[in-house]
C-alpha positions, 0 to 999 in steps of 0.5 A, spaced: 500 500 500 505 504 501 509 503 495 502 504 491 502 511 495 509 513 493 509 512 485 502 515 486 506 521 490 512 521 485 507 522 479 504 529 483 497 525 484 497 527 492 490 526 492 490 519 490 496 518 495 494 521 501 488 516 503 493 510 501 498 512 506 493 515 511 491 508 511 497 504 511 498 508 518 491 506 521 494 498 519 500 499 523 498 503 528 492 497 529 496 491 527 503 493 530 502 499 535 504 507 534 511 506 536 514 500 531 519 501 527 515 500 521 511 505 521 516 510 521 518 510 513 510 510 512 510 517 517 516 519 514 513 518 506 506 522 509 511 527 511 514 528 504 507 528 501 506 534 505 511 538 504 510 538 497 503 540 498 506 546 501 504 543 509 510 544 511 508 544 519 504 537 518 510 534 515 514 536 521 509 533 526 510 527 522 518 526 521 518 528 528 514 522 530 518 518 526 525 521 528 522 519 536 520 512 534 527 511 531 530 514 537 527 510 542 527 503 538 534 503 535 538 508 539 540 516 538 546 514 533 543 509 529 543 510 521 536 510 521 535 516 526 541 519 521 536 519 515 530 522 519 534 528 522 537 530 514 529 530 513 528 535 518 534 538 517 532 539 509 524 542 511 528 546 515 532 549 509 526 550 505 522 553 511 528 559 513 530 556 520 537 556 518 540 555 525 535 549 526 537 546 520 544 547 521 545 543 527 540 537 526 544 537 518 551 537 523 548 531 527 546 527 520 552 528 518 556 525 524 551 519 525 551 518 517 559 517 516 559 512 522 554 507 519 555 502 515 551 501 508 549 508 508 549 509 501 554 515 498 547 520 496 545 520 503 551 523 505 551 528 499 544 530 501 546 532 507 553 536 506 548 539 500 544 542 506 550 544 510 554 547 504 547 551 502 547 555 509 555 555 509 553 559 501 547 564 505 552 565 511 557 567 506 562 561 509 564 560 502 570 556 503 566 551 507 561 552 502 566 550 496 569 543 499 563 540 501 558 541 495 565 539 492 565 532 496 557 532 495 558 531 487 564 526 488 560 521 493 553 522 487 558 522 481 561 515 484 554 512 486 552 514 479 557 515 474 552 517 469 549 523 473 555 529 472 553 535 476 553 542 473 560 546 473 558 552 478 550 549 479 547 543 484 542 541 484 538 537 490 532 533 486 532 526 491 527 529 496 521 534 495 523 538 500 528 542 495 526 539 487 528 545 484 536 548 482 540 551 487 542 558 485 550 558 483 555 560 488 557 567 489 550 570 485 546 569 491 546 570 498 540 571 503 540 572 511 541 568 516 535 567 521 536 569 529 539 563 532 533 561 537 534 557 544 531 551 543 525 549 538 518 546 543 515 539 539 521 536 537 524 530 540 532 530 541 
């Protein structure tokens, strides 16, 4: 049922999806419980068809949950838990909450570059979003290496896929399907950083 939900997700037909998911969620939480593991990619897929849907509030309540039942089944390091904080960590991004993005982005990386059998593209994905925030703070370079290493882990994971000179792209997820702006071109202010962020688990 979720992968029906996802080729109809993919394919732009959200209304189709949603019930699907919404479905596959009730299953789950009837059948398994609302902390099992398993329910966790679903939460995570409903959460992405949010977001592409602009309800990007709904999106986090969802990847937060999924980050907590990650959290409290496999522990705070694991590679699954890794993969949820660069989810959150891309909403962030797109929603302007630099700082908060920033640091779950820092943490992904860190817990991501441990694992074991973590594909190179999650680790690209990550360093993606560090390298934004680095080119909208200025820190060019810091900026520059890491959009570098990112295109270097996809070009090894894919090499028929060969990243644009002075453009890169992030199209894995739709938090960010669009092209990023070219380094140097472009730049636009960091948010205030805050104290500390109420709903999410840690």
């Amino acid at each position: 049922m979720s992968n029906l939900a996802n080729v109809l997700r993919d394919q732009g037909r959200y209304d189709d999806a949603r019930p699907l998911y919404e479905r596959a969620v009730g299953i789950f939480e009837k059948a398994l419980g609302p902390e099992h593991p398993g329910l966790a990619w679903t939460l995570t897929n409903l959460a992405l068809l949010e977001s592409a849907q602009g309800h990007d509030e709904r999106a986090e309540v969802l990847l937060t949950r999924g980050m907590a039942i990650r959290e409290k089944t496999f522990g705070p390091n694991h590679p699954e838990v890794g993969l949820s904080l660069g989810q959150l960590a891309k909403l962030d991004l797109k929603r302007g909450r630099y700082n908060d993005s920033e640091t779950g982005a820092r943490r992904a990386l860190a817990i991501l570059k441990k694992s074991q059998g973590i594909q190179p593209t999650e680790i690209a994905r990550v360093l993606d979003i560090l390298a934004v925030i680095d080119t909208q703070a200025g820190r060019y370079a810091e900026a520059e290496p890491r959009f570098q290493r990112a295109s270097t882990l996809r070009e090894r994971a894919c090499p028929a896929i060969i990243p644009t000179s002075r453009t890169f792209w992030i199209t894995t997820q739709p938090f960010l399907a669009r092209p990023l702006v070219p380094m140097r071109q472009k730049r636009w202010p960091i948010a205030p950083r805050r104290s500390g962020r109420s709903g999410r688990a840690r």
